[in-house]
TORPA-4810 file (N, C-alpha, C, O; in nm, 3 decimals):
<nodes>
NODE_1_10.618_16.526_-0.076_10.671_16.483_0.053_10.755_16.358_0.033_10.708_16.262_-0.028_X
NODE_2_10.889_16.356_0.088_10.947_16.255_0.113_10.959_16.136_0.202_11.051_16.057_0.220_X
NODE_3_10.791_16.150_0.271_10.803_16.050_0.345_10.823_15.918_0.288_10.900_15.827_0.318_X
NODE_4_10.706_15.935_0.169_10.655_15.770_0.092_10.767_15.700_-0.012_10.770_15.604_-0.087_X
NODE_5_10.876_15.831_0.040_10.998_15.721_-0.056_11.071_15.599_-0.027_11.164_15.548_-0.088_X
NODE_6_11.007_15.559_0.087_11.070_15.433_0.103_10.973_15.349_0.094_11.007_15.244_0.149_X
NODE_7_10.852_15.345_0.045_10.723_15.226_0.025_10.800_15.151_-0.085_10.802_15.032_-0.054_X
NODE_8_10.870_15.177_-0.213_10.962_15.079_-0.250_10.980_15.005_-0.245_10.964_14.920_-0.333_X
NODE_9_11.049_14.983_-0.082_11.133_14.850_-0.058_11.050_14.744_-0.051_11.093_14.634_-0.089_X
NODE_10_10.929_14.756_-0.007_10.863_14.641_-0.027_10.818_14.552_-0.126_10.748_14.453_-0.106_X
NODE_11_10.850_14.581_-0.205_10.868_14.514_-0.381_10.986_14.403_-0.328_11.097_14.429_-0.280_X
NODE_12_10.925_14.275_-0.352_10.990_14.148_-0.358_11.155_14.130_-0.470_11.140_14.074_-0.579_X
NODE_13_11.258_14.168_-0.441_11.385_14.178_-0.439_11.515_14.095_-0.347_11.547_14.130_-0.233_X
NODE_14_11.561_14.012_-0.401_11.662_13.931_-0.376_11.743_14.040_-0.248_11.734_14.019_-0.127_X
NODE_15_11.802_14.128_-0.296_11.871_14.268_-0.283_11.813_14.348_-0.149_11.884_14.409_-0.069_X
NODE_16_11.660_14.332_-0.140_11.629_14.394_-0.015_11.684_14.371_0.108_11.681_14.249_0.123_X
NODE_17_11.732_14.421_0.201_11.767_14.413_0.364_11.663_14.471_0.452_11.597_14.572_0.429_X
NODE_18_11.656_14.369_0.589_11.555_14.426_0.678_11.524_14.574_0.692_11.423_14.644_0.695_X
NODE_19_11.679_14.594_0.700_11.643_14.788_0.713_11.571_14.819_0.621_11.462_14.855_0.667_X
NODE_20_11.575_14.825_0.502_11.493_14.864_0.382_11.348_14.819_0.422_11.246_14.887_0.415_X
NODE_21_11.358_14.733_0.450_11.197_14.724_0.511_11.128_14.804_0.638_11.035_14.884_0.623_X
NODE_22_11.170_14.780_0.728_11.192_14.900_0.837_11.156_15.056_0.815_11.066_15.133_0.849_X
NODE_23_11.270_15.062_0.745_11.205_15.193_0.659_11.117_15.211_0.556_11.100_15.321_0.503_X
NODE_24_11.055_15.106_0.521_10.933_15.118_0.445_10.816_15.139_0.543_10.731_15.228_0.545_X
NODE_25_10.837_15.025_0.629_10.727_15.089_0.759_10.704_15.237_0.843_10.614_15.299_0.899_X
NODE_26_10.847_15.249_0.813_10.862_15.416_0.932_10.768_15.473_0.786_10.645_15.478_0.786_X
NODE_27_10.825_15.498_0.708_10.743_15.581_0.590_10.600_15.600_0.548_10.539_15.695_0.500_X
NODE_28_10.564_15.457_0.589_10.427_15.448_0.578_10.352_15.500_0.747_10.246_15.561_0.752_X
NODE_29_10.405_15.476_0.827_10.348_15.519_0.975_10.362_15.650_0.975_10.273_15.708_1.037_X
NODE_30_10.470_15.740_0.911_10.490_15.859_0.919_10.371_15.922_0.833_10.304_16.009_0.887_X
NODE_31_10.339_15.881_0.693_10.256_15.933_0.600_10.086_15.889_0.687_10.001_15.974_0.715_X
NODE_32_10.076_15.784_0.706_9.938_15.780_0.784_9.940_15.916_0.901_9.854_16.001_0.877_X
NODE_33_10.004_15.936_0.989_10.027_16.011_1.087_10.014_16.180_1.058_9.992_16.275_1.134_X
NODE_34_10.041_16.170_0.905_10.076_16.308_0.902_9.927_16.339_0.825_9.867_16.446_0.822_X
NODE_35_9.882_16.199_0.758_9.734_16.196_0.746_9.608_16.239_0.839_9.520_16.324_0.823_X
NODE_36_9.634_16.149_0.939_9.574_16.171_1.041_9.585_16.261_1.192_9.497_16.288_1.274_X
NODE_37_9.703_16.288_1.191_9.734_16.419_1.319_9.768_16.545_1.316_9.763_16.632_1.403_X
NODE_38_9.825_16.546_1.148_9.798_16.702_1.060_9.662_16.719_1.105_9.656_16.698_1.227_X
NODE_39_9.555_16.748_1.058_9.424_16.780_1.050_9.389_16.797_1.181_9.346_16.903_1.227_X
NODE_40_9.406_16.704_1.239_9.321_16.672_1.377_9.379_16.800_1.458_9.301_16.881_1.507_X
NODE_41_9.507_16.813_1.469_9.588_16.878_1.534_9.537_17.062_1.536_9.512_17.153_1.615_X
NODE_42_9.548_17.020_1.334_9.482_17.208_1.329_9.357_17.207_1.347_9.338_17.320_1.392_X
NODE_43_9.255_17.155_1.342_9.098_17.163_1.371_9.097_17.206_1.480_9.025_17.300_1.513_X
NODE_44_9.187_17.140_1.566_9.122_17.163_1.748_9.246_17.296_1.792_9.238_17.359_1.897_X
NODE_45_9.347_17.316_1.697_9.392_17.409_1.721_9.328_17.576_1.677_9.339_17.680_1.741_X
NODE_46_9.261_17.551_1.548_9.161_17.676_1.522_9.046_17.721_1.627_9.018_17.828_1.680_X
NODE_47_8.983_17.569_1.634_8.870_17.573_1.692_8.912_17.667_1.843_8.843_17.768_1.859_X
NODE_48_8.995_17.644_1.928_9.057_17.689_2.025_9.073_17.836_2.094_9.054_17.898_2.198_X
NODE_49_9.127_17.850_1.941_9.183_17.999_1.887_9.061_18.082_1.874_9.058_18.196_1.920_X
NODE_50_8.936_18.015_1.798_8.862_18.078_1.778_8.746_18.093_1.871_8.655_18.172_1.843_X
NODE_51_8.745_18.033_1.961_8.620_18.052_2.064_8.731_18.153_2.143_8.674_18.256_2.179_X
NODE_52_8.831_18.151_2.169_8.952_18.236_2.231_8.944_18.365_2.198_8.950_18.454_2.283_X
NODE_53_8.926_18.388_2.052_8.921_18.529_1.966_8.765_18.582_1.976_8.753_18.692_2.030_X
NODE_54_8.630_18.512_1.924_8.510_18.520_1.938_8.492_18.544_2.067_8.384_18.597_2.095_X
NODE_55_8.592_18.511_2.187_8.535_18.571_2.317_8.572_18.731_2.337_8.505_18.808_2.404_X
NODE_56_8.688_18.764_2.267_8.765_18.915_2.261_8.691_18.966_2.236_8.652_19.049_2.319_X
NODE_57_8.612_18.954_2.097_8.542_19.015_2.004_8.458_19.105_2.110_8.458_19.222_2.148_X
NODE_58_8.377_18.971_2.141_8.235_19.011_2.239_8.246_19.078_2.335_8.163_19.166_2.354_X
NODE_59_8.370_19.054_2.443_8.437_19.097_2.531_8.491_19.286_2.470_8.448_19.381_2.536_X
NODE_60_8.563_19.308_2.372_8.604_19.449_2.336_8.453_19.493_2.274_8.460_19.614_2.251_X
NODE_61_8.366_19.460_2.251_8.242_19.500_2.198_8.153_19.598_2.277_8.076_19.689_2.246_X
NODE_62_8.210_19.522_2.427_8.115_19.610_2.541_8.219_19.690_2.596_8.164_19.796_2.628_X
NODE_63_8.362_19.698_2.630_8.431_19.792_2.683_8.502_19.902_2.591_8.558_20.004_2.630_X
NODE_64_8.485_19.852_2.447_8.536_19.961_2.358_8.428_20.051_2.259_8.373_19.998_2.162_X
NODE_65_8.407_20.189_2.297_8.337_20.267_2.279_8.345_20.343_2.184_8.465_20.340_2.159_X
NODE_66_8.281_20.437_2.085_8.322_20.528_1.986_8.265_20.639_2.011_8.146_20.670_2.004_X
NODE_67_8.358_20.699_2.042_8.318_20.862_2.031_8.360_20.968_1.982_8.476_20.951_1.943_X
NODE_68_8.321_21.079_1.964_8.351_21.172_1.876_8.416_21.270_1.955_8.366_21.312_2.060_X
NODE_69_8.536_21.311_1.906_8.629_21.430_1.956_8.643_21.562_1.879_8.619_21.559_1.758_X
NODE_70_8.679_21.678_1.937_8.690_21.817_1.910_8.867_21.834_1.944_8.936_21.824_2.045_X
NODE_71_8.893_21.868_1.789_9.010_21.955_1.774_9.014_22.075_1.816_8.946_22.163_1.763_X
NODE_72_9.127_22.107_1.959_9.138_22.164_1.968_9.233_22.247_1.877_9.195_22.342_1.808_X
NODE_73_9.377_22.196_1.884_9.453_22.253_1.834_9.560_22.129_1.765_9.589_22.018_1.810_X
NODE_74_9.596_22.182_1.666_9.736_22.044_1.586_9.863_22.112_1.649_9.908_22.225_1.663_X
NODE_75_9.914_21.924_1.693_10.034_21.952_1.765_10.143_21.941_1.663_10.078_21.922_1.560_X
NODE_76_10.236_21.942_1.637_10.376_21.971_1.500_10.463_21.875_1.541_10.528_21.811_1.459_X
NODE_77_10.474_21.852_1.687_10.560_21.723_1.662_10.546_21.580_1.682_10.426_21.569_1.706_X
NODE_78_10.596_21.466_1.686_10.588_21.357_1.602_10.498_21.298_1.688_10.478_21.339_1.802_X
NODE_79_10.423_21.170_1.619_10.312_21.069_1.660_10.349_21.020_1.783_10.467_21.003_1.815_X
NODE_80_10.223_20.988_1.876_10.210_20.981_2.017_10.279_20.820_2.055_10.342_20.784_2.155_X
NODE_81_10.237_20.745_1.934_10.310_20.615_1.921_10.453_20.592_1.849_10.482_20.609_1.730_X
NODE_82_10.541_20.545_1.965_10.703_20.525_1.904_10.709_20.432_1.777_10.785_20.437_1.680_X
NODE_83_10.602_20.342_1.809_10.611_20.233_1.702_10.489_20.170_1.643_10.425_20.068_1.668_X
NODE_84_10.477_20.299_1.527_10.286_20.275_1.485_10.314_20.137_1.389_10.428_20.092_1.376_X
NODE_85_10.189_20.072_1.322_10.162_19.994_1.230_10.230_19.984_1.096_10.227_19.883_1.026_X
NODE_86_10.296_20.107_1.063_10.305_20.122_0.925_10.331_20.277_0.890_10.288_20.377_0.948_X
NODE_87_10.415_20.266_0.775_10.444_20.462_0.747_10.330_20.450_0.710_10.272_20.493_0.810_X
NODE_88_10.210_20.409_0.600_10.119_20.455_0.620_10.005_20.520_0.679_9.924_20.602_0.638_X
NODE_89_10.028_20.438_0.826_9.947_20.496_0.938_10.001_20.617_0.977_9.940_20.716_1.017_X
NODE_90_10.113_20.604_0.965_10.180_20.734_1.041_10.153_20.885_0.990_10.127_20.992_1.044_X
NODE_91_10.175_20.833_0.841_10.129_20.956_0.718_9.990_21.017_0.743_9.960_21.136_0.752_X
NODE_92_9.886_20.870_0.754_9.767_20.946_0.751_9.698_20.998_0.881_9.576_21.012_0.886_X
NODE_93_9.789_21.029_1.000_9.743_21.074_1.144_9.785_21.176_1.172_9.891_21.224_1.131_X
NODE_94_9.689_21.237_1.262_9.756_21.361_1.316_9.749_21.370_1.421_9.644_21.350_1.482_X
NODE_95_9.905_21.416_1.500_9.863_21.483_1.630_9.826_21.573_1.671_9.882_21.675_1.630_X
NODE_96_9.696_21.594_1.791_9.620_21.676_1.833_9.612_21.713_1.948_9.669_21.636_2.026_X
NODE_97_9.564_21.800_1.994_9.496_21.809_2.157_9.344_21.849_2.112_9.302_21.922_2.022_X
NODE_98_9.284_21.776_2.202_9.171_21.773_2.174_9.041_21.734_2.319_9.071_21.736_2.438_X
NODE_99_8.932_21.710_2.275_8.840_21.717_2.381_8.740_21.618_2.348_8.707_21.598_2.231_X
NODE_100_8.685_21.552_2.452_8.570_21.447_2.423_8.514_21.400_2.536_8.587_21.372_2.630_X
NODE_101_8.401_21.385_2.543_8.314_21.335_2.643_8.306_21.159_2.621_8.286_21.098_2.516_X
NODE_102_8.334_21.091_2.791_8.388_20.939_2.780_8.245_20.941_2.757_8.175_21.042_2.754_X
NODE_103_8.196_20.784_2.735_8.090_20.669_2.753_8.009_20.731_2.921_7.889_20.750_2.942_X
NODE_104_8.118_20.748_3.008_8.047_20.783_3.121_8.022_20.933_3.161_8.003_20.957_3.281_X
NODE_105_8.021_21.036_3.069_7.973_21.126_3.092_8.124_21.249_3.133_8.122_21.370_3.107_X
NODE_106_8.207_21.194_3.180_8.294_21.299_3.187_8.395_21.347_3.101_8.420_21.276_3.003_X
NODE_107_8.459_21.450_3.115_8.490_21.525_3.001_8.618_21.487_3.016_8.668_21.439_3.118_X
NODE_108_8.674_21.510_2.907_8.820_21.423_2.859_8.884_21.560_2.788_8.821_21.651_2.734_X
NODE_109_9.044_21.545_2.807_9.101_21.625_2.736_9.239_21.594_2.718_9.292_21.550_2.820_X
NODE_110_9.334_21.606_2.591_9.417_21.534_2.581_9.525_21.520_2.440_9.464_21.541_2.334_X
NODE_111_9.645_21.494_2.426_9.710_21.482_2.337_9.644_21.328_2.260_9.650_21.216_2.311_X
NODE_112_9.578_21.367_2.120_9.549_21.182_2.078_9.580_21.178_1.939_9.605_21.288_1.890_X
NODE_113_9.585_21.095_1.873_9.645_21.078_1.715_9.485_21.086_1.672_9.389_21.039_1.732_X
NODE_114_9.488_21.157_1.555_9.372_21.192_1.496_9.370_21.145_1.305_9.474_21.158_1.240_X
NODE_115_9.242_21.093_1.238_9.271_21.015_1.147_9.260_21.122_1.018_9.272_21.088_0.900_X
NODE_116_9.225_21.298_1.082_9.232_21.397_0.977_9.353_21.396_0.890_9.450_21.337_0.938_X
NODE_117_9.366_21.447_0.778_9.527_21.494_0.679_9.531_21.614_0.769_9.619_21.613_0.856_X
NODE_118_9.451_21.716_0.761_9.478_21.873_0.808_9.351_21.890_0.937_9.233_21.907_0.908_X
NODE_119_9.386_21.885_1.037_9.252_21.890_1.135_9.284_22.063_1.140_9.394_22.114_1.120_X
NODE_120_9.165_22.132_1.171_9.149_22.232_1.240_9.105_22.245_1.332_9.049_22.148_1.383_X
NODE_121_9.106_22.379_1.404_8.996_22.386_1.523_8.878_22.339_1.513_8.836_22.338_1.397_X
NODE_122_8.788_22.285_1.617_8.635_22.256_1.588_8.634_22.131_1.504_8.535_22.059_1.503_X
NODE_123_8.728_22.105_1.441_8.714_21.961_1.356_8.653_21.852_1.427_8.704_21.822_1.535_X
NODE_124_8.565_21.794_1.393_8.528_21.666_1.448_8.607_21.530_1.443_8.641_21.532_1.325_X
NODE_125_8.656_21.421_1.492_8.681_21.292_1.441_8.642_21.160_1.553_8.649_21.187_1.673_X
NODE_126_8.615_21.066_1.526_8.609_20.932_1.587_8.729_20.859_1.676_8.838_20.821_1.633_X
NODE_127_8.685_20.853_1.796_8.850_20.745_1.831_8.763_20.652_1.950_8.645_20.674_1.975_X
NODE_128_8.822_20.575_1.997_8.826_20.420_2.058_8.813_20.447_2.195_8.927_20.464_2.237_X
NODE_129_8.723_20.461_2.296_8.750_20.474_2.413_8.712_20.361_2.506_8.612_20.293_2.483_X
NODE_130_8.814_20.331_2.645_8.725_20.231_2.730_8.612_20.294_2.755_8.567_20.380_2.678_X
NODE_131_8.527_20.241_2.914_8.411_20.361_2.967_8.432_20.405_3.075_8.355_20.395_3.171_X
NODE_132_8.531_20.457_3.076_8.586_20.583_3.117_8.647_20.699_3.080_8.651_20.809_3.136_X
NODE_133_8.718_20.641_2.925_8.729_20.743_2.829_8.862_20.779_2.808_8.903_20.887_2.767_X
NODE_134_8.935_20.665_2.845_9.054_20.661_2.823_9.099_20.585_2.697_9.061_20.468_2.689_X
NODE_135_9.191_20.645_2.573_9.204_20.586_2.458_9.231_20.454_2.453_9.308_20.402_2.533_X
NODE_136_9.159_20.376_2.340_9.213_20.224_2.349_9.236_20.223_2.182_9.241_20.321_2.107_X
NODE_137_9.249_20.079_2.149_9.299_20.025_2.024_9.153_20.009_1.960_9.060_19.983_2.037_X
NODE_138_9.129_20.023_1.822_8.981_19.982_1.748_8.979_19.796_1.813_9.082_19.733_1.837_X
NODE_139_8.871_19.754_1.826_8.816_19.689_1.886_8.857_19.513_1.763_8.871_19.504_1.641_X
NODE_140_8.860_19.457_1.823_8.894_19.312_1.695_8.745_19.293_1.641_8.644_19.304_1.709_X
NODE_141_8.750_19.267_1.524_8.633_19.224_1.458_8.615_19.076_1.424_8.723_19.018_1.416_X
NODE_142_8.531_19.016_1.406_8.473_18.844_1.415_8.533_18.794_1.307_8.570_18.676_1.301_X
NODE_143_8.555_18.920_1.166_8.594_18.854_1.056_8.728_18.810_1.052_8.768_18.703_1.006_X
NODE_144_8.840_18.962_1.142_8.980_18.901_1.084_9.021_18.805_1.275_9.131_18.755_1.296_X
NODE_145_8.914_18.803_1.376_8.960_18.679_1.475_8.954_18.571_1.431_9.036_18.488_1.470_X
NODE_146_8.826_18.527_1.308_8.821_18.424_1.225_8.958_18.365_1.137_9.008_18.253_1.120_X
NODE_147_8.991_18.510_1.088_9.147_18.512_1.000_9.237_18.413_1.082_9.273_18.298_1.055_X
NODE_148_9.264_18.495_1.194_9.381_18.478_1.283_9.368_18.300_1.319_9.464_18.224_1.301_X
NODE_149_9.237_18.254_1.371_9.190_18.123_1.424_9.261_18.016_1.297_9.345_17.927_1.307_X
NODE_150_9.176_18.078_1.162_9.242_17.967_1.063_9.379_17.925_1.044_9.422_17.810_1.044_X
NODE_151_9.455_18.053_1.027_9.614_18.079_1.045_9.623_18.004_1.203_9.734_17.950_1.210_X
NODE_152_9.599_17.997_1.244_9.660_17.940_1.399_9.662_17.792_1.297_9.753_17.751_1.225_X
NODE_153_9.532_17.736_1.322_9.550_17.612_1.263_9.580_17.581_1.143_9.586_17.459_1.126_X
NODE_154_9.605_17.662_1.029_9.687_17.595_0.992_9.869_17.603_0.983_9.954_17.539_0.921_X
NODE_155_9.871_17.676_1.047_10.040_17.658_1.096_10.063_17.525_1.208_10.138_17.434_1.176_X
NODE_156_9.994_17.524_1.336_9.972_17.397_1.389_9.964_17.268_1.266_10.046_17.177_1.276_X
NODE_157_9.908_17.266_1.204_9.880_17.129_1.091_10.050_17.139_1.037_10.127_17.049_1.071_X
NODE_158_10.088_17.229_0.971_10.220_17.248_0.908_10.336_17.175_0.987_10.412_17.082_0.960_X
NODE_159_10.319_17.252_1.091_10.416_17.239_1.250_10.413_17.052_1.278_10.506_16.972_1.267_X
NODE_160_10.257_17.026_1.320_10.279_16.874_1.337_10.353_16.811_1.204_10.456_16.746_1.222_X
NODE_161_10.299_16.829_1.070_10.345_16.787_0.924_10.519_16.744_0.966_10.562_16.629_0.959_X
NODE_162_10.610_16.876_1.014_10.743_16.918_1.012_10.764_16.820_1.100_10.839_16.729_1.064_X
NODE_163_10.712_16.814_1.214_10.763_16.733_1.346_10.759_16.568_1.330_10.827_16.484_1.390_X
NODE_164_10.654_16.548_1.227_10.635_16.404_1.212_10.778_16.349_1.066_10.851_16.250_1.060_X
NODE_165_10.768_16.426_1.007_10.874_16.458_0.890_11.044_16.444_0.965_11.139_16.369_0.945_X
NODE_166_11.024_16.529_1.033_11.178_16.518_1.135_11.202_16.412_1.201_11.307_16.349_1.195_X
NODE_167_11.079_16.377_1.288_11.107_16.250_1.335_11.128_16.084_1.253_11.177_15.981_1.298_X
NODE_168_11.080_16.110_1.142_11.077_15.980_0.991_11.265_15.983_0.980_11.341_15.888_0.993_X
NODE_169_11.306_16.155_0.946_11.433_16.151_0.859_11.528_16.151_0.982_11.647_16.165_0.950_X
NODE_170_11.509_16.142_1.084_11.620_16.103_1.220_11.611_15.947_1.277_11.722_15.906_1.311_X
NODE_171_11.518_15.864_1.293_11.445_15.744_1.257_11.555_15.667_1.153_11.627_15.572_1.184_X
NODE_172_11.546_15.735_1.018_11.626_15.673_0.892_11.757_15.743_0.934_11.827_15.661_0.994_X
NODE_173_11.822_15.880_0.924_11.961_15.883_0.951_12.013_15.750_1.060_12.096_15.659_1.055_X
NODE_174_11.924_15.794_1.147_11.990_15.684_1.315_12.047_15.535_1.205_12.157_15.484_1.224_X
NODE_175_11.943_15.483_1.087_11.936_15.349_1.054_12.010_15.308_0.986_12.058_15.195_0.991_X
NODE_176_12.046_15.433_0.875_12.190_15.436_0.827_12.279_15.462_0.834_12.346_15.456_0.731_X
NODE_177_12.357_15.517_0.986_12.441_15.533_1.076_12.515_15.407_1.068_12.626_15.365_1.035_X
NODE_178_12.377_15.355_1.124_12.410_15.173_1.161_12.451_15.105_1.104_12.544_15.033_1.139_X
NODE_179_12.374_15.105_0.958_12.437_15.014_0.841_12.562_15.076_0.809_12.646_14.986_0.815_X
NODE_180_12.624_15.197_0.775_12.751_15.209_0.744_12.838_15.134_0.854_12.938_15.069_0.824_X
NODE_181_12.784_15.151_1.005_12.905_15.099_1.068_12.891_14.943_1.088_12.982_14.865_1.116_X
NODE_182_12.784_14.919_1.072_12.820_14.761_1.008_12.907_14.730_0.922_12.993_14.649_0.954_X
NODE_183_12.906_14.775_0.820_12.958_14.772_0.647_13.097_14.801_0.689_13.180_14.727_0.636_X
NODE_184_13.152_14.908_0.788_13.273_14.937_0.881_13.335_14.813_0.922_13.450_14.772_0.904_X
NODE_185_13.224_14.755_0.988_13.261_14.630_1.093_13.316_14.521_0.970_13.421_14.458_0.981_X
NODE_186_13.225_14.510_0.853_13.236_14.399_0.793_13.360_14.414_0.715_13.418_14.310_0.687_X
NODE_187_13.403_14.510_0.680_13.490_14.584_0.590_13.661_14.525_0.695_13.746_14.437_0.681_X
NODE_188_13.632_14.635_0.795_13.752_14.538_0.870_13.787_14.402_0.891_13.898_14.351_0.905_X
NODE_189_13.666_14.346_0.892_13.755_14.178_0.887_13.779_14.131_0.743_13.887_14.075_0.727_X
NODE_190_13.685_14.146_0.617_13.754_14.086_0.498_13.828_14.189_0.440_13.894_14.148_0.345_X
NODE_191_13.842_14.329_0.465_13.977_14.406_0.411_14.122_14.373_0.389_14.191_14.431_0.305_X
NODE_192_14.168_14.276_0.469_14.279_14.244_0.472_14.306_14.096_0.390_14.421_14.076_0.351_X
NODE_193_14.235_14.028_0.373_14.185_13.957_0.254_14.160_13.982_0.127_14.147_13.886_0.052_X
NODE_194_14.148_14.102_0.081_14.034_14.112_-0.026_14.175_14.116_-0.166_14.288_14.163_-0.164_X
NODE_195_14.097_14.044_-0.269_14.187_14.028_-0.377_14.269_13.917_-0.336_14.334_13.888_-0.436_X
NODE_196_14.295_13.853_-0.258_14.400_13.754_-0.211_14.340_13.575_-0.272_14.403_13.481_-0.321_X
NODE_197_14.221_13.590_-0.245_14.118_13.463_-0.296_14.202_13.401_-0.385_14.261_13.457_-0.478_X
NODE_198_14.208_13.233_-0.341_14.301_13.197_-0.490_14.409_13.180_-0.458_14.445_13.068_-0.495_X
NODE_199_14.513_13.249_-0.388_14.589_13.277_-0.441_14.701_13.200_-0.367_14.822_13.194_-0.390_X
NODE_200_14.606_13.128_-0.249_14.714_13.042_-0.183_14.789_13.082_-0.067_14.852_12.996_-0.004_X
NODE_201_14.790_13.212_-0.028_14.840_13.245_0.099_14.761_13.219_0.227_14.809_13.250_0.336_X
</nodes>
């Protein structure tokens, strides 16, 4: 990280200018900061995420059901979803019409993607129902809401990292803006002088 490249200036030097110091401070406030509000930032951002996700979990646990369906017949043309997960998924599903009794007792019947290579008639397979027995998505599990929670925070930690980083190197551009147009300022009045010293004019 380029924050701590200006701790430097504080080394006792004839040569140093306030700015140089200045920016030894922004550098050091930036690196504490990114010490201390990185972390903080993603902790309470996981933590968040994850009582957020651990509530899904529990929550799809009781409305998403598994039950077993009867192939009726394989349908030939293409998957029920425009835009599945993956050619893999796509490869390994089949479309069906088929039959299944919901969670609540009534009978279901229906075009559904099935996880057979070759289903036949009478084939059995597993799919996702609310309780009523209408198809849903497999249910989130604790392990990859856990996944997702960590990834939250730590992209949040990254994110603050970037923001504190941006704000250090706009801080220093703004500072050396300044000093060039000082150096501008100073430049115009002994420019028209310079080399002349001496010389009597």
């Amino acid at each position: 990280m380029r924050a701590i490249g200006g701790l430097w200036r504080w080394r006792r030097n004839p040569l140093r200018r306030t700015t140089d110091l200045v920016e030894s401070w922004v550098a050091l406030v930036a690196l504490l900061l990114i010490l201390a509000a990185a972390p903080v930032a993603g902790a309470l951002t996981g933590s968040v995420a994850q009582d957020s996700l651990q509530r899904s979990v529990r929550d799809q646990r009781q409305t998403h059901h598994r039950v077993s369906a009867t192939v009726v017949k394989q349908l030939n043309h293409g998957p029920l979803d425009p835009d599945p997960d993956s050619a893999s998924t796509r490869e390994a599903q089949s479309r069906v019409l088929a039959d299944w009794t919901a969670p609540d007792g009534t009978a279901q019947h229906g075009e559904i993607l099935s996880d057979l290579k070759s289903p036949h008639q009478g084939d059995h397979f597993g799919v996702w129902t609310d309780g009523h027995g209408r198809i849903t998505g497999r249910p989130l599990d604790s392990t990859t809401a856990t996944t997702h929670a960590v990834l939250a925070g730590f992209g949040t930690a990254m994110l603050t990292v970037g923001l504190i980083e941006g704000i250090r190197r706009l801080i220093v551009w703004r500072m050396v803006r300044r000093r060039y147009a000082r150096w501008d300022q100073a430049w115009d009045k002994a420019g028209p002088d310079w080399g002349r010293t001496g010389t009597g004019s």
